[in-house]
C-alpha positions as CSV (number, residue, x, y, z in Angstrom):
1,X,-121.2,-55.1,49.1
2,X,-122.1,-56.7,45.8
3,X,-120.0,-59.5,45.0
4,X,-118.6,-59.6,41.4
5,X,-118.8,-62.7,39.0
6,X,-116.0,-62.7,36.8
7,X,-115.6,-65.0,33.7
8,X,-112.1,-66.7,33.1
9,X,-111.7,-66.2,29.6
10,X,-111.5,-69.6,27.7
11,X,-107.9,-70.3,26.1
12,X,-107.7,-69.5,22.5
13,X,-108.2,-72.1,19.8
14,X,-105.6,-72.4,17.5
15,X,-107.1,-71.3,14.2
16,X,-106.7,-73.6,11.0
17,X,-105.9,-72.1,7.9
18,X,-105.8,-74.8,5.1
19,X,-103.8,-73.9,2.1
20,X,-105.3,-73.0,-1.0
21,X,-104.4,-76.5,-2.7
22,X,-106.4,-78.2,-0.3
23,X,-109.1,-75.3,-0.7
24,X,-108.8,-76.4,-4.4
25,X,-108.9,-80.2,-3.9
26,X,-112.0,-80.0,-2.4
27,X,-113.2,-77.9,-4.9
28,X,-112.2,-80.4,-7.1
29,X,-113.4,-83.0,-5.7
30,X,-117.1,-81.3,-5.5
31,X,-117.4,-80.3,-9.6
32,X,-116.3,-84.6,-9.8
33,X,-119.2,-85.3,-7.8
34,X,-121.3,-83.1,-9.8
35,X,-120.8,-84.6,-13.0
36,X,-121.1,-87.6,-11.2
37,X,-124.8,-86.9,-10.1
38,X,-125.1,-85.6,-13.6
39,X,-123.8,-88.8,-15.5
40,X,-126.0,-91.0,-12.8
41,X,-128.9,-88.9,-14.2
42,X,-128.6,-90.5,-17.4
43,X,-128.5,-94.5,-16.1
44,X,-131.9,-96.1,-15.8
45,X,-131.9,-97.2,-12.0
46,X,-135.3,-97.4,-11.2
47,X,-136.7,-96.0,-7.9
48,X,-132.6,-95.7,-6.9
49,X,-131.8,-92.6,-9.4
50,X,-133.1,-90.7,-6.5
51,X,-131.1,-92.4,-3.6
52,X,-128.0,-92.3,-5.1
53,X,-128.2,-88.6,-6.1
54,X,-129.2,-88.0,-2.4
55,X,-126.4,-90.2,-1.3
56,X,-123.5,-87.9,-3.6
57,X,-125.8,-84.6,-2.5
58,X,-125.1,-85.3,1.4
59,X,-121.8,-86.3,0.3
60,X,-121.2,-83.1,-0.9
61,X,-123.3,-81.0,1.6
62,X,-120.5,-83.2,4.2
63,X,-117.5,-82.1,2.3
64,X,-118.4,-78.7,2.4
65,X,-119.6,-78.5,6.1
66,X,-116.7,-80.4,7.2
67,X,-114.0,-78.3,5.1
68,X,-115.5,-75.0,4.3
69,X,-117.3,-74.5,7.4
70,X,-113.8,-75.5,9.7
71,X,-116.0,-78.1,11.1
72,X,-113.5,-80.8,10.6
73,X,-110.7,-79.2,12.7
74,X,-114.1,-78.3,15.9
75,X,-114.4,-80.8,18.8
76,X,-114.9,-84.6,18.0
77,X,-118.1,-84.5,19.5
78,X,-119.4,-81.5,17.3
79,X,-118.6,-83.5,14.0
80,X,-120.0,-86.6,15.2
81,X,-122.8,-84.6,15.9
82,X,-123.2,-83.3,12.3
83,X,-122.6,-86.5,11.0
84,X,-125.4,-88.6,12.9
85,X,-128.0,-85.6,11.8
86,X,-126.5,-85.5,8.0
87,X,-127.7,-89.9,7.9
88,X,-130.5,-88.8,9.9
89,X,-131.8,-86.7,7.1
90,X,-130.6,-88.6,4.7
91,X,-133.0,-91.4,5.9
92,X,-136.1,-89.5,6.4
93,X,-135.3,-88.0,2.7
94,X,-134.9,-91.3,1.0
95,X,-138.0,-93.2,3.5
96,X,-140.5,-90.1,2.7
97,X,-139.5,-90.5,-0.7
98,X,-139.7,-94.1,-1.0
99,X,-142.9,-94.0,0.9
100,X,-144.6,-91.8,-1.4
101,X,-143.1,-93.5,-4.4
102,X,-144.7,-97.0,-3.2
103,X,-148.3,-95.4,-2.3
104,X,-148.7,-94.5,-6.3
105,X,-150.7,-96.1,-8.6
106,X,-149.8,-96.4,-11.9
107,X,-151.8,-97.4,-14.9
């Protein structure tokens, strides 16, 4: 006789639906962000123009993963997760960048 393996099903998640003012909030808040990276475009920083557009860029990239994506409402490990590799990437960006910005010569 063969023996069967059978899978419980896992309980169902509850979904969450945001409402479409939140949907718009966010929206919101990502076209203020983008005139914010544009505005910072125009302010002489030095070598930190860069950083703090890819400081608003992952802050935007976070927003969207966290509330278009449904990640935000997934397990607390999953965001954390998503969180540590968003700084991670952020830091390679901004050390590679910086790197190749201080090996230049300039006359």
């Amino acid at each position: 006789m063969k023996s069967q393996l059978t899978a419980t099903p896992a309980p169902p998640r509850p979904e969450h639906i945001l409402s479409a003012g939140m949907y718009v909030t966010i929206w919101i808040a990502l076209m203020i962000l983008t005139v914010v990276t544009a505005g910072v475009s125009f302010i002489d920083l030095g070598p930190f123009n860069t950083v703090v557009a890819l400081v608003i860029a992952s802050i935007k990239a976070l927003l969207v993963v966290l509330f278009f994506m449904h990640v935000k409402y997934a397990s607390d490990r999953l965001i954390k997760t998503i969180c540590v590799a968003v700084l991670f990437w952020l830091m390679l960006l901004l050390g590679l960048s910086l790197m190749d910005y201080g090996t230049r010569h300039f006359s």
